[in-house]
N, C-alpha and C positions, 0 to 999 in steps of 0.2 A: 456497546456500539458495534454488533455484528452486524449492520444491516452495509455498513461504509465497506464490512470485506467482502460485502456480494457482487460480481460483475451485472450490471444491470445488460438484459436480453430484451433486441426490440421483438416486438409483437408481427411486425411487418415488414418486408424487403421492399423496397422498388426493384424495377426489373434491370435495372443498370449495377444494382449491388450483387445482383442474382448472378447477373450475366458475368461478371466479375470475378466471384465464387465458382461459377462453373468453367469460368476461361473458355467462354462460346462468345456470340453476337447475342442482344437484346430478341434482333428479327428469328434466330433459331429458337428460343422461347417461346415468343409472339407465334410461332409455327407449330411448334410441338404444344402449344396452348390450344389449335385447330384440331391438330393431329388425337389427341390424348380426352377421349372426353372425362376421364378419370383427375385430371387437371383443372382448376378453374378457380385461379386468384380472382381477389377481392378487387372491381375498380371503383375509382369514384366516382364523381359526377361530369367530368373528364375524361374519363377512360383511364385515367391511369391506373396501371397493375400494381398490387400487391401483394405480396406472396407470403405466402405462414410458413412456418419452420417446415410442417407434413408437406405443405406444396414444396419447398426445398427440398425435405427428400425424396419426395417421388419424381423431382427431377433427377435427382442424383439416382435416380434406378433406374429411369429412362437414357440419361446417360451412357451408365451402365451397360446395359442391356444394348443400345444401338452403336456407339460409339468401343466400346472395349469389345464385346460379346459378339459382335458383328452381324446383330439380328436387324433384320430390313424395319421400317416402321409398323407394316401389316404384321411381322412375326411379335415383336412389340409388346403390339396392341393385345394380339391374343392370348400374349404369355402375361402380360398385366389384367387380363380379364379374368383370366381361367385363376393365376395362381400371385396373385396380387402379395397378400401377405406372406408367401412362400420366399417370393423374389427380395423382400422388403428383409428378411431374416437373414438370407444367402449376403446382400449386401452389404447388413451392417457388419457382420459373420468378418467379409472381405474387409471392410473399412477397419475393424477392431486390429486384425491381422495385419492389416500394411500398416500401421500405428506401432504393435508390437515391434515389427520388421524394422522402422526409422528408430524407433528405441535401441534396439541391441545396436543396428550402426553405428550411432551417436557412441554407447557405451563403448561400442569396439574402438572408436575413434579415439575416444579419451585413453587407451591403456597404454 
């Protein structure tokens, strides 16, 4: 029965899950979905957005990039055009790192 120890992963975010995950507005998405043509969640016959795990991260590298790195939207854009998967590497690089980082704290915490 190894299938019960698997955490089941949805296939698609709404954009209120997203925006949640990113601790931004729905509308800064909906925005950087205009801005980014490299972005382009799934909608339905509604409109409503859904986002894939790869649309999730390449929000979290637009993030990234304009929010932490303090690159304008136009700097962005060009640094996702030119060096897309360069950026994509650098960030998970960071993410793995800040993970290490709250680990040792945690362990430091427990001594």
């Amino acid at each position: 029965m190894a299938w019960k120890d698997k955490e089941i992963e949805k296939l698609y975010y709404s954009i209120g899950e997203v925006a949640e995950m990113l601790d931004v507005n729905a509308s800064l998405l909906r925005y950087w979905e205009n801005q980014f043509d490299i972005l382009k969640p799934k909608k339905n016959a509604k409109g409503d957005r859904f986002f894939t795990k790869e649309d999730i991260e390449t929000l979290k590298i637009i993030y990234h990039l304009v929010r932490e790195k303090g690159y304008t939207l136009d700097g962005a854009k060009t640094q996702l055009k030119s060096k897309f998967e360069e950026e994509k590497k650098k960030f998970l690089l960071v993410e793995k790192l800040k993970n290490v980082r709250q680990f040792l704290v945690e362990l430091k915490e427990q001594l």
